[in-house]
C-alpha positions in Angstrom: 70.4 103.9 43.3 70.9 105.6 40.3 68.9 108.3 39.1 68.3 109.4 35.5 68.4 113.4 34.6 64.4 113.7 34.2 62.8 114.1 37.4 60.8 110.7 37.6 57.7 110.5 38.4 58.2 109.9 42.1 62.2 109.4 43.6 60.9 109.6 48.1 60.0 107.2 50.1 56.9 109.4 51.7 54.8 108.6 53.9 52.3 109.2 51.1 53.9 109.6 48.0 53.4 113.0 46.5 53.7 114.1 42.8 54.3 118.0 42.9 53.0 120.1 40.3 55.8 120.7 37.2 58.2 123.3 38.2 59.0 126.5 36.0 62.0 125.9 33.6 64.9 127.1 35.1 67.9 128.2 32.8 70.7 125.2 33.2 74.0 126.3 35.2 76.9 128.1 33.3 80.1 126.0 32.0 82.7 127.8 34.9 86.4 127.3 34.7 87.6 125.7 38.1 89.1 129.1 39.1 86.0 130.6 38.9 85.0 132.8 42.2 81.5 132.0 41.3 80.5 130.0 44.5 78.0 130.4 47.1 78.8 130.9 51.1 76.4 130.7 53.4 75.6 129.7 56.8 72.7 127.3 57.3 70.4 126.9 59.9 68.8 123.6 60.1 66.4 122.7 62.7 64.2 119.5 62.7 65.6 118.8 59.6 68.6 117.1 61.2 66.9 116.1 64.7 66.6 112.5 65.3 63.3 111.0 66.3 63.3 111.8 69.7 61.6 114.9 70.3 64.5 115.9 73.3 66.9 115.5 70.6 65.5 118.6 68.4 68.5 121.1 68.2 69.6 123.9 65.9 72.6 123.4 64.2 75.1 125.9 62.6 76.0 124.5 59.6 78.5 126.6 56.8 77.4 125.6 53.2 79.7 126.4 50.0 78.0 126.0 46.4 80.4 124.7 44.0 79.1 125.7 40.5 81.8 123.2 38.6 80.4 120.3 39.6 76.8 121.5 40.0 76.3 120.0 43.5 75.7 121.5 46.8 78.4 120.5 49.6 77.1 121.3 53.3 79.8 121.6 56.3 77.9 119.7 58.7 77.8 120.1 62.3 75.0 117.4 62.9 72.6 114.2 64.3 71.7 111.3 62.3 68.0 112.9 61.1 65.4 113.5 58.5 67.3 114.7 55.4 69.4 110.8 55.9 65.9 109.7 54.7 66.4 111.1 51.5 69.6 108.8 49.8 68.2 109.8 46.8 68.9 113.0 46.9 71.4 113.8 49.9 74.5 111.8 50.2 76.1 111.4 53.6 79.6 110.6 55.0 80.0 107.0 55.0 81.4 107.3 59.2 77.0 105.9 60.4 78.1 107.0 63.7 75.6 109.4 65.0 78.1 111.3 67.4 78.0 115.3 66.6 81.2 116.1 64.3 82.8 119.2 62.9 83.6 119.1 59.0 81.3 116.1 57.9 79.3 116.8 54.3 76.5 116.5 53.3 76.2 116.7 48.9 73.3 116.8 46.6 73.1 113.5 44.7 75.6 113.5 41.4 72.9 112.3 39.5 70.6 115.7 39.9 72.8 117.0 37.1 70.5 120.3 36.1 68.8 122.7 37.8 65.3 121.2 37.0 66.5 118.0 38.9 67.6 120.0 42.0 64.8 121.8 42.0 62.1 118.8 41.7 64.4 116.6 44.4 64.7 118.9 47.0 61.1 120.4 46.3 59.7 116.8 46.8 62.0 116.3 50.0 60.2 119.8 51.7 56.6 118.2 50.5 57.5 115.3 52.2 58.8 116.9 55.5 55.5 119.0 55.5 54.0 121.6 57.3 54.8 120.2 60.4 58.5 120.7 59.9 58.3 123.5 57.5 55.0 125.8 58.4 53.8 128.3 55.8 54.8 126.5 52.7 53.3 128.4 49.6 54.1 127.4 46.9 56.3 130.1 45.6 59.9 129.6 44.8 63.1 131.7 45.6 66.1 130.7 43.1 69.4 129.7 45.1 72.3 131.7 43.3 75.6 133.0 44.3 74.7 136.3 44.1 72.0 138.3 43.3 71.6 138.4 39.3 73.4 135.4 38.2 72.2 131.5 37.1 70.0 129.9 39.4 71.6 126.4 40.3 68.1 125.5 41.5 64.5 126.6 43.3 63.4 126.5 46.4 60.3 126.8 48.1 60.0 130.0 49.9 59.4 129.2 53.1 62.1 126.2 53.0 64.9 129.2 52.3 65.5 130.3 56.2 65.6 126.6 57.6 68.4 126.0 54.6 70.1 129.8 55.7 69.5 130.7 51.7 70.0 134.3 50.7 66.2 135.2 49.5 65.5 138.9 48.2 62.4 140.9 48.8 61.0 144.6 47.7 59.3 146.8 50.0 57.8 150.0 48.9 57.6 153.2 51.5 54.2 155.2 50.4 53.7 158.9 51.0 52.3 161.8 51.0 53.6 165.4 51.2 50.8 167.8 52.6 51.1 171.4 54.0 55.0 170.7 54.0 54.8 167.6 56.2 55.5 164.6 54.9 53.6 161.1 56.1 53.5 157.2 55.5 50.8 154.9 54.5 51.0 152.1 57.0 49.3 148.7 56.5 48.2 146.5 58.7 48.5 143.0 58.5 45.8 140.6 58.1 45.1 138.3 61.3 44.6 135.6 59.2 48.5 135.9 58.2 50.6 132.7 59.0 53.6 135.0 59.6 53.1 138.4 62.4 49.6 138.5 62.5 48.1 142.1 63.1 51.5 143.5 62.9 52.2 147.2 61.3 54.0 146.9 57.7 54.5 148.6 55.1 51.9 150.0 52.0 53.9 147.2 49.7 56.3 144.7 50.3 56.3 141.5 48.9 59.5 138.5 48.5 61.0 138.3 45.0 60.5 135.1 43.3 62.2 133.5 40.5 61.5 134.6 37.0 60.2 138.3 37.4 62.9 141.9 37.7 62.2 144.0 41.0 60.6 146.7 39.1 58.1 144.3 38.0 57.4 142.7 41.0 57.1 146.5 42.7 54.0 147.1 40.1 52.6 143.0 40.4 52.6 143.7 44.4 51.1 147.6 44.4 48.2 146.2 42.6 47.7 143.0 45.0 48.4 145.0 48.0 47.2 148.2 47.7 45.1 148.7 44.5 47.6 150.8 43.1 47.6 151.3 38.9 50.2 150.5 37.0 50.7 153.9 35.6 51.3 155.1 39.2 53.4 151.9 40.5 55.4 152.5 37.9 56.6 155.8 38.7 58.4 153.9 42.4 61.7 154.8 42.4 64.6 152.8 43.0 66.4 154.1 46.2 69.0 151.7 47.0 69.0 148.3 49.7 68.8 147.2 53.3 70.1 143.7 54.7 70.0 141.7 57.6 70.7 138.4 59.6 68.4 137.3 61.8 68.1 133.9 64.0 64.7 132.7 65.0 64.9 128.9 67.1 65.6 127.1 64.1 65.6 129.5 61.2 67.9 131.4 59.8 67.2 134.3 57.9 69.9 136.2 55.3 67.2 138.9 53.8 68.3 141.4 51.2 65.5 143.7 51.0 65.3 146.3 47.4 63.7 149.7 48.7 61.5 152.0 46.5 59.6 155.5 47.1 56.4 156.5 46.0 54.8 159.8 46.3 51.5 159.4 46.3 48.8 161.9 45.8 46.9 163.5 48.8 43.7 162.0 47.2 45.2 158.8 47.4 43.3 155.7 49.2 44.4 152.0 49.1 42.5 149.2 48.5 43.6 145.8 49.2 43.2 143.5 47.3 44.2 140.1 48.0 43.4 139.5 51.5 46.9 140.0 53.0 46.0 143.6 54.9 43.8 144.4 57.2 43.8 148.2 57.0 46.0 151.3 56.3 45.9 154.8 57.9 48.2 157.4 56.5 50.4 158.6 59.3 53.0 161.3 60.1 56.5 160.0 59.4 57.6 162.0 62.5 55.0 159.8 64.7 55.9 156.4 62.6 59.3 157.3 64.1 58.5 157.3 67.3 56.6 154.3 67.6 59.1 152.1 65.8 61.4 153.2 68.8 59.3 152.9 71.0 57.2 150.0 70.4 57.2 146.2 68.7 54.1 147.4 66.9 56.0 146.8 63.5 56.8 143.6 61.4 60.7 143.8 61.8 62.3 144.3 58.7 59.5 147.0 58.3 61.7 149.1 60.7 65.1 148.8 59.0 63.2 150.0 55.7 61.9 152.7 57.5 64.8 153.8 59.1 66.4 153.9 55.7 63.8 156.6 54.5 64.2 158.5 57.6 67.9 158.5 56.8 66.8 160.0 53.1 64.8 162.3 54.4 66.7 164.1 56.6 65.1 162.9 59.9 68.1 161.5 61.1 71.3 163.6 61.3 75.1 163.0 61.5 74.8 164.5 64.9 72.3 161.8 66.6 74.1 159.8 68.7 74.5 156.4 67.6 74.1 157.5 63.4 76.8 156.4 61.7 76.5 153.1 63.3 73.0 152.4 62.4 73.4 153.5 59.1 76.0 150.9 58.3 73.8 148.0 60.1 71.4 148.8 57.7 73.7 146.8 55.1 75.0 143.9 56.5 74.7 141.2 54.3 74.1 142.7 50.7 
C-alpha cells in the first residue's frame, strides 16, 4: 500500500480506529551528504512490542538501531519474534524471510513513504495509540524528538513514555534547591505524589521535569519551578547551569538512555514551595550531609535523583579525591552523554 506524504486521516488497522490530536510542526530533516557522520546509534529494547500472541512467548529483545538521515528512514538490527509492530505494514517494513525463527541481523525500516518528519511522527504516534496502555503504561501525551544528538533536527516525535521501550536517547532537567544557613548548606527534597504512575511516594528532587520537543533547557527549568514548586520566574531564572549526568538503565522490557541537564539554585532561607500541579506530595528542607547518607543507605530516592545528587556533592566538596571509590563514580556519572 502506498501512502501519500500527508498523514491521512487514519493509516492502522486498530482495534478501534483512533484519530490522534494534530502533532506540533516539526522542522523537516536536513539535505546530508552520504558521508555525513550525522546518524543515530542506539540500542533498543523492545518488549511486548515484538512478542507473539502467546503470553509465554513475551521476551525482551536487544535490538541495535542506526538512524540513517540520507534516506530519512529508521533501519532496526533486529534480534526478534514475529509480533505486534508486523501489524503495522503501513508503517514498518519487515524482511521478506515470514519465518518466525529468532535471527541475528534482520531489519526492520520505517515505511519509504513517511518521507517527513510530520509523517514519522503521526505513523508511529498512531501505532503507540493503538498498542495502548496495556503495552505502553503511562502514555502522556508529551513528545520527546528522536535526533542524533542532542541539538540537532528532529527526524521525528515520539511519545514520551514510548522512548525507553524504543531505547531512544530522551533528555531531562533536574534542579537541586538550597539553602545556605549558619554556614551549613541543605536541600529541599520533594516527595512524590502517590497518585504518580511512575515511583510513587518516592524522594526526588525540588524540580525535575523530561525535556520535550520545542522548548531550550533554561526554559523548561523556569516552566517546571513554577509547576512544581511555585517558584517565580524572576527567581527560576537565576538556576545556574552546572554541567550533565547520564545513565543506562534496564528495567524487564525497557530500556532507558537518560541524559539529565543539572542546575543550582540558592534559595532564600525564607523560602517555602508550593506545588502546584499535583505531582508532589510534600517537601522538607533537609541537611545535604543527612540527604547523603540516606541516598547510601537507603532506596528512599527516585533513582536518577541520586546520580544528580551525587553530582552536587561532588561540587560541593562533600566528596574528596581521597574517598575510596571517587574517581570511579565520578566518571559513572557520565556514561552516555
Amino acid at each position: 500500500m502506498t501512502l501519500s506524504s500527508s498523514p491521512p486521516t487514519t493509516i492502522l488497522n486498530c482495534k478501534h480506529d483512533v484519530v490522534p490530536p494534530p502533532h506540533p510542526s516539526i522542522p523537516p530533516t536536513p539535505s546530508l551528504g552520504m558521508t555525513s557522520p550525522a546518524f543515530l546509534s542506539l540500542n533498543l529494547l523492545i518488549s511486548t512490542l515484538f512478542s507473539t500472541k502467546s503470553s509465554s512467548a513475551i521476551a525482551a529483545l536487544r535490538i541495535s538501531m542506526i538512524l540513517f538521515p540520507l534516506s530519512s528512514r529508521i533501519m532496526l538490527l533486529v534480534m526478534f519474534t514475529r509480533g505486534h509492530l508486523r501489524k503495522f505494514p503501513d508503517v514498518f517494513i519487515f524482511p521478506e524471510d515470514d519465518s518466525q525463527a529468532i535471527h541475528f541481523g534482520d531489519h526492520v525500516r520505517l515505511h519509504p513513504a513517511l518521507t517527513t518528519p510530520e509523517d514519522r511522527t503521526y505513523a508511529v504516534g498512531d501505532v503507540i495509540e493503538c498498542l495502548g496502555e496495556e503495552m505502553i503504561p503511562g502514555i502522556r501525551n508529551e513528545l520527546y524528538p528522536v535526533m542524533s544528538s542532542f541539538g540537532t533536527q528532529a527526524f521525528f516525535s515520539l511519545e514520551r513514555a514510548a522512548a525507553p521501550y524504543f531505547g531512544i536517547k530522551a533528555y531531562g532537567v533536574h534542579m537541586n534547591g538550597f539553602v545556605e544557613k549558619d554556614g551549613q548548606k541543605y536541600l529541599w527534597i520533594g516527595k512524590r505524589d502517590e497518585s504518580k504512575s511512575t515511583y510513587p511516594g518516592m524522594l526526588d528532587h525540588l524540580v525535575a521535569g523530561g525535556l520535550p520537543y520545542g522548548i531550550s533547557c533554561g526554559d523548561n527549568i523556569v516552566k517546571e519551578c513554577e509547576e512544581e514548586a511555585g517558584i517565580v520566574k524572576s527567581i527560576a531564572s537565576q538556576a545556574i547551569p552546572v554541567g550533565v549526568v547520564s545513565y543506562m538503565d534496564i528495567d524487564a522490557y525497557r530500556y532507558k538512555r537518560d541524559v539529565l541537564f543539572c542546575y543550582d539554585l540558592k534559595l532564600p532561607e525564607s523560602f517555602v514551595p508550593k506545588n502546584q500541579d499535583g505531582e508532589v506530595g510534600s517537601f522538607r528542607l533537609i541537611p545535604v550531609q543527612l540527604v547523603a547518607n540516606v541516598i547510601q543507605k537507603t532506596e528512599f530516592f527516585k533513582p536518577n535523583c541520586n546520580l544528580v545528587i551525587i553530582d552536587f556533592l561532588f561540587r560541593h566538596g562533600y566528596l574528596k579525591p581521597e574517598d575510596s571509590g571517587y574517581l570511579e563514580l565520578l566518571h559513572s556519572l557520565r556514561k552516555v552523554a
